[in-house]
Each structure stands twice: as C-alpha cells, then as structure tokens.
Backbone bond lengths (Angstrom), bond angles and torsions (degrees), N, CA, C in turn:
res aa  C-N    CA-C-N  psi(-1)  N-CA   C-N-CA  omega(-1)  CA-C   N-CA-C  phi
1 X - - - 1.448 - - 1.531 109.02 -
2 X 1.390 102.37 131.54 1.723 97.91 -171.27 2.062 104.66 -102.59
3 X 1.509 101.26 131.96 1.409 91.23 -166.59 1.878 90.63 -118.84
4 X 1.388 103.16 167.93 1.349 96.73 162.76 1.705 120.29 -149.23
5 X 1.366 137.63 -150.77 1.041 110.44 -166.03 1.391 136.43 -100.13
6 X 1.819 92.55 13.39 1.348 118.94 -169.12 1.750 93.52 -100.30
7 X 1.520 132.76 20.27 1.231 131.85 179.43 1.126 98.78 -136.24
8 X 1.557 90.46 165.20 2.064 107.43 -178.73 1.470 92.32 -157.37
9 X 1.856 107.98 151.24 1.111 129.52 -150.55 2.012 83.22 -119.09
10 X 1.769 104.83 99.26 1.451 92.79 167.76 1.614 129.21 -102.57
11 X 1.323 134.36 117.21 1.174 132.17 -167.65 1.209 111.48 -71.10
12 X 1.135 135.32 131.14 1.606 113.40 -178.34 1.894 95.95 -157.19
13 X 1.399 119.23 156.23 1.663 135.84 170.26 1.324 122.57 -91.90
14 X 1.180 138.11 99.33 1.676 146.28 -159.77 1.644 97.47 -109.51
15 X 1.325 112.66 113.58 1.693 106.98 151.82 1.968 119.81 -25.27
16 X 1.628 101.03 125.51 1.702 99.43 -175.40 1.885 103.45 -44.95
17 X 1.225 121.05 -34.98 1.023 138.25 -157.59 1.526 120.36 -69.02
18 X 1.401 106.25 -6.86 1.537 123.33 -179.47 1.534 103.11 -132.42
19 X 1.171 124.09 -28.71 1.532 130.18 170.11 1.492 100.35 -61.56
20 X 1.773 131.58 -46.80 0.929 126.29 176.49 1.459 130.42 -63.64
21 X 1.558 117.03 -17.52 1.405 132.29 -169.84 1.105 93.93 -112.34
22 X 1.253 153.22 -3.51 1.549 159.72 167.24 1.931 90.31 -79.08
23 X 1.208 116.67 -71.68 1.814 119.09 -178.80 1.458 93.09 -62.76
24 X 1.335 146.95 -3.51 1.387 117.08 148.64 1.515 130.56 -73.25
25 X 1.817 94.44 -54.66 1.725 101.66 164.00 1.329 119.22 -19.28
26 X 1.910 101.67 -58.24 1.860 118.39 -169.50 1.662 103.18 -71.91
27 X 1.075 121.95 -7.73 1.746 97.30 -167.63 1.829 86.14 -111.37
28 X 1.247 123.77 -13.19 1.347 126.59 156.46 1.281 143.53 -55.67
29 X 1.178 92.50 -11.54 1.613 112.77 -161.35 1.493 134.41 57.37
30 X 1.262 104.72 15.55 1.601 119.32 152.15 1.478 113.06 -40.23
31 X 1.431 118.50 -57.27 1.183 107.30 -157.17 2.130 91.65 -143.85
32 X 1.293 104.12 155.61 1.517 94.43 161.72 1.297 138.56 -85.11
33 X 1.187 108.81 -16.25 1.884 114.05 154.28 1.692 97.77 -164.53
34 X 1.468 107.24 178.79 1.357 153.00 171.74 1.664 84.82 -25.09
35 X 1.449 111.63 -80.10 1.480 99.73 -149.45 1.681 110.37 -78.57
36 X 1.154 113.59 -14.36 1.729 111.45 157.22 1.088 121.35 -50.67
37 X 1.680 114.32 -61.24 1.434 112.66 173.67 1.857 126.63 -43.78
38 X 1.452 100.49 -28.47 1.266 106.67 -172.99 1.759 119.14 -85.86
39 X 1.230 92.06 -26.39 1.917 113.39 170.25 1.048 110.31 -68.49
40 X 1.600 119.44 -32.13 1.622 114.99 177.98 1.789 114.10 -72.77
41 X 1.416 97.12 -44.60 1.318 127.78 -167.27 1.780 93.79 -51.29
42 X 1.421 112.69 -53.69 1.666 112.13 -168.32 1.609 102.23 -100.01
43 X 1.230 125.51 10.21 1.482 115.26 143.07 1.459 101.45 -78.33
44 X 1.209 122.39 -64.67 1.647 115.21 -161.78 1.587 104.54 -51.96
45 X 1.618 111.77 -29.02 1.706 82.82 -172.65 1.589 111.25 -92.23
46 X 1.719 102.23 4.16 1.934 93.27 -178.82 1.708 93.68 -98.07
47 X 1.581 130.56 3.47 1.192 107.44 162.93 1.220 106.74 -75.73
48 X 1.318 122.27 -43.58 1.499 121.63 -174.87 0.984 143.69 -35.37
49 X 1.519 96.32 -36.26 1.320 135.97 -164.10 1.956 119.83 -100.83
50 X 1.690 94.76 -34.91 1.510 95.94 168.93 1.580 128.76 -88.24
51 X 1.021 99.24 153.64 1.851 122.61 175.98 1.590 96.12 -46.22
52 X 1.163 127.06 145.50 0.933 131.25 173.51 1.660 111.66 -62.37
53 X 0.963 114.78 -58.17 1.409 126.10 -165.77 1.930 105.58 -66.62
54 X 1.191 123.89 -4.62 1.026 155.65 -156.65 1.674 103.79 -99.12
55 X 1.447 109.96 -63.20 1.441 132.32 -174.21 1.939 103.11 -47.38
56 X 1.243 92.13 134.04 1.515 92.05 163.85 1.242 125.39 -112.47
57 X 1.007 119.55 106.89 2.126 138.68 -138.17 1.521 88.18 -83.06
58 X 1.603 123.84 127.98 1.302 104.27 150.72 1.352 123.22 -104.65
59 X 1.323 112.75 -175.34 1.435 109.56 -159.12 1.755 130.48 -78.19
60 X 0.874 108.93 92.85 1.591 103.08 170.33 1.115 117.92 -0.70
61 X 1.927 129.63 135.69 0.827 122.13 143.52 1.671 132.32 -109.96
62 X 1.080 133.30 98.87 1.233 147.14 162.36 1.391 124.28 -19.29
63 X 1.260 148.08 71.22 1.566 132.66 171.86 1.581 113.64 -95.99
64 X 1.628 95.73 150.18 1.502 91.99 -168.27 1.403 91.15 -143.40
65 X 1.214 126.55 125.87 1.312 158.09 -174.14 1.168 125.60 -77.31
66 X 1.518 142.49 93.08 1.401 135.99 -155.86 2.111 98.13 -114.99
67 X 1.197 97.61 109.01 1.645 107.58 154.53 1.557 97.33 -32.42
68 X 1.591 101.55 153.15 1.859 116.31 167.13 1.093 102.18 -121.19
C-alpha cells in the first residue's frame, strides 16, 4: 500500500454492530471498502460540525450541454 505525507494511519475500536453494517454498505456498493465508508462518514461529520467560514469549499463543476 503506497501512503504519503498527506495521510495518517488511525487505529480506532467500533461496536461489532456498526463494523457489521459498514460490510453491508461495502458489499452493496455504497462504498468500495471499510475505509472509504469511514472517510466519507468523518467528512460529513466535520462539515457538520465546522464554522462556515472555516469550510474549505471545493470547486463547482459547471456542465453545459450543447444541442447537435
């Protein structure tokens, strides 16, 4: 696994009971494994959680549709 220095390896203990509904999400195709699901999971709760002015917005994407 290739890591670099913009990553960190967090160890952490989850109730079986959410570890098990996390490998449902993944065999659903919600997500492609375990630690995706969990990257989404702690963006959504530090948007939740931050100041607006705080947030780092990314950029819109715009599509614009031309008739042939």
């Amino acid at each position: 696994m290739v890591y670099d220095d913009n990553t960190i390896v967090i160890h952490t203990r989850v109730p079986r009971h959410l570890a098990e509904e996390l490998k449902v999400l993944v065999s659903q195709g919600y997500y492609s494994n375990i630690s995706d699901a969990l990257r989404h999971a702690l963006r959504k709760l530090i948007d939740e959680h931050s100041a607006p002015k705080t947030r780092v917005e990314k950029p819109k994407l715009e599509l614009k549709f031309h008739e042939l």
